[in-house]
Each structure stands twice: as structure tokens, then as C-alpha cells.
C-alpha positions as CSV (number, residue, x, y, z in Angstrom):
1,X,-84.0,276.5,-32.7
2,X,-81.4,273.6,-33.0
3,X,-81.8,270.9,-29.9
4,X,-78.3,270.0,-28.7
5,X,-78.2,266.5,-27.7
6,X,-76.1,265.5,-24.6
7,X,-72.9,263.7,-25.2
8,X,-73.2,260.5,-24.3
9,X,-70.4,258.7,-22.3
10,X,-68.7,256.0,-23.9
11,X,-68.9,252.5,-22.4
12,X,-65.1,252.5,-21.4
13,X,-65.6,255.8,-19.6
14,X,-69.0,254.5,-17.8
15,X,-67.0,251.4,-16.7
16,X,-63.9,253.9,-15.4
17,X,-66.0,256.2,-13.6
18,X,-68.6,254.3,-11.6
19,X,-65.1,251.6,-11.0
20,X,-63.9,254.8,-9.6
21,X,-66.2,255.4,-7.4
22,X,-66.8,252.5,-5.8
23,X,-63.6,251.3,-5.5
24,X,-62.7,254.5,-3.8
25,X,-65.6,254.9,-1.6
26,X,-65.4,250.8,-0.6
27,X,-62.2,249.6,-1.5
28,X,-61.0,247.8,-4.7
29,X,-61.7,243.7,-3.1
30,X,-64.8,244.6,-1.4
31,X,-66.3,245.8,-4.7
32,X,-66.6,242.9,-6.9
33,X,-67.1,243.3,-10.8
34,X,-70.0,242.2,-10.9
35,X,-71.3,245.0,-9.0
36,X,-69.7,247.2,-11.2
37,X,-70.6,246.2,-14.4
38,X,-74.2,246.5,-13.3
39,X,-74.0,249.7,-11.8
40,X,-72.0,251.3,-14.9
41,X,-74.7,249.2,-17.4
42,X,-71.7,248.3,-19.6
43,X,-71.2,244.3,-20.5
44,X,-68.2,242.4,-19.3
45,X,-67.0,242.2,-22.9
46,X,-66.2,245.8,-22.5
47,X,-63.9,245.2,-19.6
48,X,-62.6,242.3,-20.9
49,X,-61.5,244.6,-24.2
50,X,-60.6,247.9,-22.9
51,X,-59.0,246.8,-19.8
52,X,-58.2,242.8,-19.3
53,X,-59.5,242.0,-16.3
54,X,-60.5,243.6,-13.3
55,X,-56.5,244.1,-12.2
56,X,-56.2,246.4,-15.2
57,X,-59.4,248.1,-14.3
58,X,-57.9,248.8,-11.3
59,X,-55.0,250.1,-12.7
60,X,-56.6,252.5,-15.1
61,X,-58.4,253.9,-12.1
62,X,-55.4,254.7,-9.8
63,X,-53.5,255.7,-13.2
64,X,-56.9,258.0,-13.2
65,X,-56.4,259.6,-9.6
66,X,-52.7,259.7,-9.9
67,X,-53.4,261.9,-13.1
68,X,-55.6,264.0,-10.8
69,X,-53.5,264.4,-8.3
70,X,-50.8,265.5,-10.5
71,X,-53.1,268.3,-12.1
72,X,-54.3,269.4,-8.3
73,X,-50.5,269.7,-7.5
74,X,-49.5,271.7,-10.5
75,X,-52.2,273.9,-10.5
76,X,-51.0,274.7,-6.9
77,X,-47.7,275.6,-8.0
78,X,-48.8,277.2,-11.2
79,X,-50.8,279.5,-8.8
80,X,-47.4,280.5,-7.0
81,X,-45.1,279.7,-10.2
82,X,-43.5,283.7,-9.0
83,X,-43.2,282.3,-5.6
84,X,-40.4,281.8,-3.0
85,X,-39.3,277.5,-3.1
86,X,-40.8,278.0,0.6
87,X,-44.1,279.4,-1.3
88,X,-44.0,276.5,-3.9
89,X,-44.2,273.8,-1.3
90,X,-46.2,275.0,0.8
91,X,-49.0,275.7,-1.8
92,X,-48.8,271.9,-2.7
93,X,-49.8,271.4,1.2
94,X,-52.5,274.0,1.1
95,X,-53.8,271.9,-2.0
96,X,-54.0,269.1,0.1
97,X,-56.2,271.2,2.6
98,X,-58.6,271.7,-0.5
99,X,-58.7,267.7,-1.1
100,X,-59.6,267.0,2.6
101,X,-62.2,269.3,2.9
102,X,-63.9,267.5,0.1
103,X,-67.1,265.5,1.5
104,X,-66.0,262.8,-0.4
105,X,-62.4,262.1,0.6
106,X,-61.7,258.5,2.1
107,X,-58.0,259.1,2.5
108,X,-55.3,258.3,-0.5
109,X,-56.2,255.7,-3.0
110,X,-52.6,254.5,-3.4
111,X,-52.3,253.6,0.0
112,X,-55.8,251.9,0.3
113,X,-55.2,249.5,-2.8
114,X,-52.1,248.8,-2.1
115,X,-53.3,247.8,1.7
116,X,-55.3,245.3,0.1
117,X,-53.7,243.6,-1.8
118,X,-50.6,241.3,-1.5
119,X,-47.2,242.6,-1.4
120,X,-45.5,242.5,-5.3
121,X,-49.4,242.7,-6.3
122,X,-50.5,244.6,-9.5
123,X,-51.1,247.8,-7.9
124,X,-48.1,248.8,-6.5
125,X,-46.6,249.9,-9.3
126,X,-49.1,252.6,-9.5
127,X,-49.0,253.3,-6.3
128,X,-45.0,253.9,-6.5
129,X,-45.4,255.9,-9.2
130,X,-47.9,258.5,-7.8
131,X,-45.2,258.1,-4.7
132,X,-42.6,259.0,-6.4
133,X,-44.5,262.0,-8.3
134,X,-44.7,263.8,-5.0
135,X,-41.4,263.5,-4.0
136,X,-39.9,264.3,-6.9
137,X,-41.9,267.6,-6.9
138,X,-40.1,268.5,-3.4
139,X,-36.9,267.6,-4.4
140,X,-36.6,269.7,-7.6
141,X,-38.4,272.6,-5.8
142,X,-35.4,272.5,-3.1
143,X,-32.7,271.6,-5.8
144,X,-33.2,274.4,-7.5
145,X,-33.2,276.5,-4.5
146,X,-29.6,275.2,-4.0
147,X,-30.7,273.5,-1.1
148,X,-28.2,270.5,0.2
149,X,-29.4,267.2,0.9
150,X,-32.5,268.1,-1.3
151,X,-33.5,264.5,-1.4
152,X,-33.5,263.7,2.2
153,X,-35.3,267.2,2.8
154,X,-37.8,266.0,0.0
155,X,-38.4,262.5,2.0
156,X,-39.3,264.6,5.0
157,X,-41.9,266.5,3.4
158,X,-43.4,263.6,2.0
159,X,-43.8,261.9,5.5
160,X,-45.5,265.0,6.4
161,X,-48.0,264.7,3.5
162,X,-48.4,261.4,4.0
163,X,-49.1,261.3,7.4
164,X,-51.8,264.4,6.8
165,X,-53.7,262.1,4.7
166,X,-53.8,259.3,6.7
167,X,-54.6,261.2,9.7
168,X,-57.3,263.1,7.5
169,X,-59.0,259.6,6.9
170,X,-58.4,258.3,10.0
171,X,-59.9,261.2,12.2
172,X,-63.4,261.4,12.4
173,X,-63.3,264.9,10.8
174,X,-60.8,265.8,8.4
175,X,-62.0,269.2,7.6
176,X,-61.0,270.3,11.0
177,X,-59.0,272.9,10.6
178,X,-56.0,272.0,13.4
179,X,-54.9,269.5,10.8
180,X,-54.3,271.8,8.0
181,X,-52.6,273.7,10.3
182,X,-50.2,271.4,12.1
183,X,-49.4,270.1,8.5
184,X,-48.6,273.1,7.1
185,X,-46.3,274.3,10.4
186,X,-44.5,270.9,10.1
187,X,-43.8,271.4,6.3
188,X,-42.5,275.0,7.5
189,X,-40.5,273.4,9.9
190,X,-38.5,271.0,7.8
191,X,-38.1,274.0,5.4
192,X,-37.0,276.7,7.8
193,X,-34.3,274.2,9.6
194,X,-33.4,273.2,5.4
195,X,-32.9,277.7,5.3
196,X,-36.1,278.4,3.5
């Protein structure tokens, strides 16, 4: 009988995931990298070469959850790929149920590293990116559909999903299932008055 040995992590990886969850859990300032270099057990050369500093550590994490967020959102409309444009969308909101109801969800990274930093600092271009990502995915769902204005319709949504994630962090239980609900009949709203 042949013993498989586990696959070992690389260093880079170790540093990226326990960055990741810290900095998501208690915020990219408040965590120094001190902190996580110890807790990952990876030496600061290893930062130093496979990410710069801790800027571009921070970087590579939110280029991380945007990645994620990106494969949660297509899967969703994979799911419904048949669907109605109304369908489409509104499977991207019910995804976003799915993430809130996660025990660890502390709201949108973006939007947290961004709040800490300075305006014009390094991570808002990750941050516009991942915004833009969403957006976009509303917009060519109701261009498609032949839907005018498809761009101001899109911003709508977005509000919408943005304001369910902060409200999902900010309430002190964001599995509660009202907020779901009033998300998803807000989305439907936009989309009925846009003649979905």
C-alpha cells in the first residue's frame, strides 16, 4: 500500500491565505505584517519577493476575493444560463444571500480596504475593478435584453447590492432572512419598472 503524502502549501500561498484571513476578519491596518508573517510561518524575504511590500500583499488578496466573487457570480448565472434577463439578475442577488449566510462574512472587502486607507491609495484600484465587475454584469444582462438606459438601470442594481452588503455587515444578523428578501424585491422592482 503506497502512502500519499499531503501536498504541502507553498510559502507564497501560506502568506496569501492567512493575509487573507486576517485582513478580512480585522482589517488590512489593524493587522500588521508582522503578525502575519508569524502566523503563516513564512520569512519576510518571501513577501518581500513574491509580493513587494505589504501594499502588494494587499493587493494580491483583494485581487484574490475579487476572483472569488467573480466565480460565485458566474456560477449563479451559469445555474440560470436558460433563464429569463429577470432570472439572471436575480440569481446573482440570491448568490449574495448564500455569501451572507456564511458565518464568516464581515461585509465586502473592497469597501473595507478602501475605508482605510487614504483616498488615491493603492487599493482602490482593486476595489474599482471588482466595482466595475458587478456592474458590468447588470448592464450586459439588460443590454441584451434590449433594455433602454441599460447602464443607468445597471447603477440601480448595484446600489441595491451594495447597500445589502453593507446592511448585512452592519446588522447584527445578516442571515436574517428579511434582508434577502427586501433585496431581492428591490432588484425586482428596478427590473419590473425597466419591463422585465
Amino acid at each position: 500500500m503506497t502512502r500519499v503524502e499531503p501536498v504541502r502549501e507553498s510559502a507564497r500561498e501560506r502568506l496569501l491565505d492567512t493575509a487573507e484571513r486576517l485582513f478580512y476578519a480585522e482589517g488590512v491596518h489593524t493587522v500588521g505584517i508582522d503578525r502575519v508573517l508569524a502566523e503563516s510561518g513564512v520569512a519576510k524575504a518571501t513577501l518581500y519577493k513574491n509580493f513587494g511590500n505589504k501594499d502588494g500583499l494587499v493587493t494580491a488578496y483583494l485581487d484574490r476575493r475579487h476572483e472569488r466573487q467573480v466565480a460565485r457570480i458566474t456560477a449563479a448565472l451559469d445555474a440560470v444560463a436558460e433563464g429569463s434577463p429577470r432570472e439572471r439578475i436575480l440569481a446573482v442577488f440570491d448568490s449574495q444571500r448564500i455569501l451572507f449566510a456564511r458565518p464568516d462574512y464581515r461585509g465586502c472587502a473592497f469597501a473595507a480596504a478602501t475605508a482605510e486607507g487614504p483616498h488615491g491609495g493603492p487599493y482602490e484600484e482593486s476595489s474599482r475593478t471588482y466595482r466595475n465587475y458587478v456592474r458590468t454584469v447588470f448592464a450586459e444582462i439588460l443590454a441584451a435584453a434590449g433594455v433602454a438606459e441599460a447602464e443607468r438601470i445597471a447603477s440601480q442594481l448595484h446600489l441595491i447590492y451594495d447597500g445589502a452588503q453593507m446592511a448585512a455587515r452592519m446588522d447584527s444578523d445578516p442571515t436574517n432572512p428579511e434582508l434577502a428578501a427586501n433585496t431581492r424585491m428591490l432588484a425586482e422592482s428596478v427590473l419590473s419598472a425597466a419591463g422585465l
